[in-house]
SERO-4910 file (N, C-alpha, C, O; in steps of 0.05 Angstrom, whole numbers):
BEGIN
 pado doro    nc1    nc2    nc3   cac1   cac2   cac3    cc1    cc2    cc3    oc1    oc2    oc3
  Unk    A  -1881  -1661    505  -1867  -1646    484  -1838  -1643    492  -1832  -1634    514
  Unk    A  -1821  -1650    476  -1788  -1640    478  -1784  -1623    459  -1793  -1618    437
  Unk    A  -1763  -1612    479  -1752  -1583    473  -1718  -1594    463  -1704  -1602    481
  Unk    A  -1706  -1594    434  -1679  -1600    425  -1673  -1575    433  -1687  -1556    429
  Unk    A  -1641  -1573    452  -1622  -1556    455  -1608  -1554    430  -1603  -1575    419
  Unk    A  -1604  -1537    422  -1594  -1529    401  -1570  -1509    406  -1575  -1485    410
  Unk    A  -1536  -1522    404  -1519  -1511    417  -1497  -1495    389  -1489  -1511    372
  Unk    A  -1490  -1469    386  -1482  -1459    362  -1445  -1458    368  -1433  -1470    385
  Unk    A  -1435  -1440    347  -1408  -1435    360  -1406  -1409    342  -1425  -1400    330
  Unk    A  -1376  -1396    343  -1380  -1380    315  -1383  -1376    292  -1396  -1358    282
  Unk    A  -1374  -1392    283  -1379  -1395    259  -1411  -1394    252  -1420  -1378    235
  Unk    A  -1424  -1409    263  -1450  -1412    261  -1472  -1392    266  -1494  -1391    256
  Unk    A  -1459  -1373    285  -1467  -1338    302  -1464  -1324    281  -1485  -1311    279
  Unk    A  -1444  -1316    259  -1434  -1309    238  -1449  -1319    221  -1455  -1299    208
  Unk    A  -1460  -1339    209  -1475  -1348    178  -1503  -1336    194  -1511  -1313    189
  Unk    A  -1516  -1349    210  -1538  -1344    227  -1550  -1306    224  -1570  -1296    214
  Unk    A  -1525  -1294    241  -1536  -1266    253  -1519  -1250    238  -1514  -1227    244
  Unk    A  -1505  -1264    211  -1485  -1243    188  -1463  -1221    205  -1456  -1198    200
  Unk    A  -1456  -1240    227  -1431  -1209    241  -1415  -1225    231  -1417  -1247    220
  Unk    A  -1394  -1205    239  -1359  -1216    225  -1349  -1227    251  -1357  -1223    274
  Unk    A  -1332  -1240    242  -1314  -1260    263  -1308  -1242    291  -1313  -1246    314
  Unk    A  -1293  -1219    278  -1285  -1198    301  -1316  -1182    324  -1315  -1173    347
  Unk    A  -1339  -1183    306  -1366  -1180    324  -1371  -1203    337  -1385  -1203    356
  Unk    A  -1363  -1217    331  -1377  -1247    347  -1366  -1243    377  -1377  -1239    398
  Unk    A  -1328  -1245    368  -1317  -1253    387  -1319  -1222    409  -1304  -1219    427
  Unk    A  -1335  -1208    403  -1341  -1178    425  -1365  -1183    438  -1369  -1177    462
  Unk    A  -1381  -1196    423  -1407  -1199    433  -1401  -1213    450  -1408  -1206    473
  Unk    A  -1385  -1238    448  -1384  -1263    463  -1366  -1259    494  -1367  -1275    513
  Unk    A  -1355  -1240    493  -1340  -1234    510  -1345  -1208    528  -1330  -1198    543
  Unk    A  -1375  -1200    520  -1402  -1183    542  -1408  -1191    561  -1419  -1212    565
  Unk    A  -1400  -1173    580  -1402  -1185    609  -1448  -1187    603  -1463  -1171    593
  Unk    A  -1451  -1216    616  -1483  -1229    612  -1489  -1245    587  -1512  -1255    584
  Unk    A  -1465  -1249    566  -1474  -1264    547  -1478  -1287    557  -1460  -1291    574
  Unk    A  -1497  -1310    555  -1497  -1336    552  -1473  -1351    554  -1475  -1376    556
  Unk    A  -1453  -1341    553  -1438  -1371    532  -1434  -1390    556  -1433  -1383    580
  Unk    A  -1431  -1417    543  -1426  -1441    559  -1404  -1444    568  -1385  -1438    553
  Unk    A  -1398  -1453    597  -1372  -1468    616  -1353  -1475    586  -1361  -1490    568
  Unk    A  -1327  -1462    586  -1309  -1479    570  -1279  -1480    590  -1277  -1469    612
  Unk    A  -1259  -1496    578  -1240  -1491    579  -1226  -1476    573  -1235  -1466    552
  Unk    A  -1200  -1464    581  -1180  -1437    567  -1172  -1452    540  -1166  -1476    542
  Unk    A  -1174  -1436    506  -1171  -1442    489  -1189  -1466    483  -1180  -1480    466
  Unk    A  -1209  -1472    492  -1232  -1484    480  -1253  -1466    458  -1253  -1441    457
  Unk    A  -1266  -1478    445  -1284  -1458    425  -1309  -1444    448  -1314  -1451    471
  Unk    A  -1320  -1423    434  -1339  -1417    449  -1358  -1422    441  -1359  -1418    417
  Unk    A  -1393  -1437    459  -1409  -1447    443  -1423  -1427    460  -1412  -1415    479
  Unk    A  -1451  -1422    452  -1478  -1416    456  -1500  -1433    456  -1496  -1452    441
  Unk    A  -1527  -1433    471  -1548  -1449    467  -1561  -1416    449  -1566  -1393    456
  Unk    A  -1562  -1429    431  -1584  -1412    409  -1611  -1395    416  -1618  -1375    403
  Unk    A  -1626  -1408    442  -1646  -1398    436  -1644  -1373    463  -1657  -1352    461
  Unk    A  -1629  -1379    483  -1616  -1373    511  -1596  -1340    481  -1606  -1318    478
  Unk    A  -1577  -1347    470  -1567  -1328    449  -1586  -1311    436  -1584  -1287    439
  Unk    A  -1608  -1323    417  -1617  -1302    417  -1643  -1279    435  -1656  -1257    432
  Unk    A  -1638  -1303    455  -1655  -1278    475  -1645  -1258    486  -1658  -1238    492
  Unk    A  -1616  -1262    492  -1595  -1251    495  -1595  -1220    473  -1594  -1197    480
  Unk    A  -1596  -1229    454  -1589  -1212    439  -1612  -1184    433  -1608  -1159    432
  Unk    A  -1635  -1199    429  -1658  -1180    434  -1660  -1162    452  -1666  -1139    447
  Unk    A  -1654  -1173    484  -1652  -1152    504  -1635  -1139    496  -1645  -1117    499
  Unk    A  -1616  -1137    486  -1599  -1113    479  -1608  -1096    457  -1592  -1080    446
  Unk    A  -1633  -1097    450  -1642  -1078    424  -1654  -1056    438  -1653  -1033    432
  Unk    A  -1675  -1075    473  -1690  -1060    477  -1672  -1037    499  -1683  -1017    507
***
């Protein structure tokens, strides 16, 4: 069985989980979020499923 990585960015965090641009980029910048190795002024991506597990722990 394979498992597709499924890698998002904002825009996509935003249509997906309906926050606004300015929630994304707070969430994204939580000290423990997921986000992937970038460069300074690179986009910020997420692996989706690593994101929203991410996100759930923070409900509980």
């Amino acid at each position: 069985m394979t498992t597709d990585i499924v890698v998002i960015g904002v825009k996509d965090i935003m249509k997906l989980y309906g926050f606004t641009n300015k929630e994304v980029y707070a969430l994204l910048s939580t000290k423990g979020c997921p986000v992937l190795p970038r460069k300074e002024g690179a986009p910020f991506k997420v692996i989706k499923d690593e994101f929203e597990r991410w996100l759930r722990s923070r409900r509980a």
